[in-house]
N, C-alpha and C positions, 0 to 999 in steps of 0.2 A: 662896738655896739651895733645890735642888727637891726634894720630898718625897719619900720612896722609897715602892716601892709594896709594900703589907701582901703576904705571902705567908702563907697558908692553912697553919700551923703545928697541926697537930693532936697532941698528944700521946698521946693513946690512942682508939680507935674498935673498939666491939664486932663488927660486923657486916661489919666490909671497907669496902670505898670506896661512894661515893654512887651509882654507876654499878651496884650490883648491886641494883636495886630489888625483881627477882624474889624474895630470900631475904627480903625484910621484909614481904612480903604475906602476910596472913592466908589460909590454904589453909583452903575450905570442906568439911567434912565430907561423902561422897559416899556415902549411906549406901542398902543395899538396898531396896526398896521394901517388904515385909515390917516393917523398925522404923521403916516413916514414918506416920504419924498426918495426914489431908491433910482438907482443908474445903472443899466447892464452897459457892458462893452466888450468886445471882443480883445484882445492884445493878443502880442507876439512878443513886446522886448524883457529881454531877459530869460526868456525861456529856450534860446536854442532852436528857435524857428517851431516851437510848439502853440500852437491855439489852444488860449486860454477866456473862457469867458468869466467877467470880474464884475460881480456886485456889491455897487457899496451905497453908502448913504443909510445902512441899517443901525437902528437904536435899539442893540436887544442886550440883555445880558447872554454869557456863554453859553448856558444850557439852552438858551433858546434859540439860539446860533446854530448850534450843535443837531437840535428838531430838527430843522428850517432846510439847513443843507443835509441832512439824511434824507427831507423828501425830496428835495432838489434833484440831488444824485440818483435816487430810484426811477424817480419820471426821464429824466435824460439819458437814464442808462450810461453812466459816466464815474470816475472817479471827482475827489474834490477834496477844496482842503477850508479852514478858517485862518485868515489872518489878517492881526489888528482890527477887530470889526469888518472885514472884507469878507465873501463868500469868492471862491473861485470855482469852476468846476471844466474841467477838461474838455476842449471840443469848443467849438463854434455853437452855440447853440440860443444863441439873443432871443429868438422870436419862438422861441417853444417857452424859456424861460419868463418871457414877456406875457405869457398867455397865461403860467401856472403861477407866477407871482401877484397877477390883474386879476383873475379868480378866487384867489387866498384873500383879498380887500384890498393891496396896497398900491401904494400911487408910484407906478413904474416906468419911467421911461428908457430909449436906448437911447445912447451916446455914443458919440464917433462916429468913423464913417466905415 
């Protein structure tokens, strides 16, 4: 005799079917640049003795991450990348960033030494 095949018997399901992924994603808070509190720092570790300057403390969702460091990188004249909520962008540059982050409205300071 051949075995029949299980059918996906779900009894109760909060959220709708598995195909609506978009409603179970955590939506990140997109908050003005006024109640952001943000941190430039320069590093070095892990990059191979490269200078890296590292902005974090931002509450944007990705496209606006995305904005945020395309103007970054134009005014610095530098490349750059997003990760995990972080801005990074190539080069030593704290106090040019400090100045074009503090002009933009947001509450910036530098970190480290």
């Amino acid at each position: 005799m051949a075995a029949k095949p299980k059918k996906n018997r779900i009894a109760y399901q909060e959220f709708g079917t598995e195909s609506n992924a978009e409603a179970l994603t955590r939506g990140v808070p997109d908050l003005p640049p006024q109640q952001q509190n943000i941190r430039i720092q320069a590093t070095r570790s892990g990059r191979k003795g490269k200078t890296v300057t590292v902005i974090t403390g931002l509450q944007h969702n990705q496209e606006t991450l995305a904005k945020l460091l395309k103007t970054l990188k134009a005014k610095c004249g530098s490349g750059g990348t997003v990760k995990d909520n972080t801005l990074e962008i190539q080069g030593e540059h704290k106090q040019k960033l400090l100045e074009i982050l503090t002009n933009l409205g947001y509450k910036a300071k530098i970190s480290g030494g």
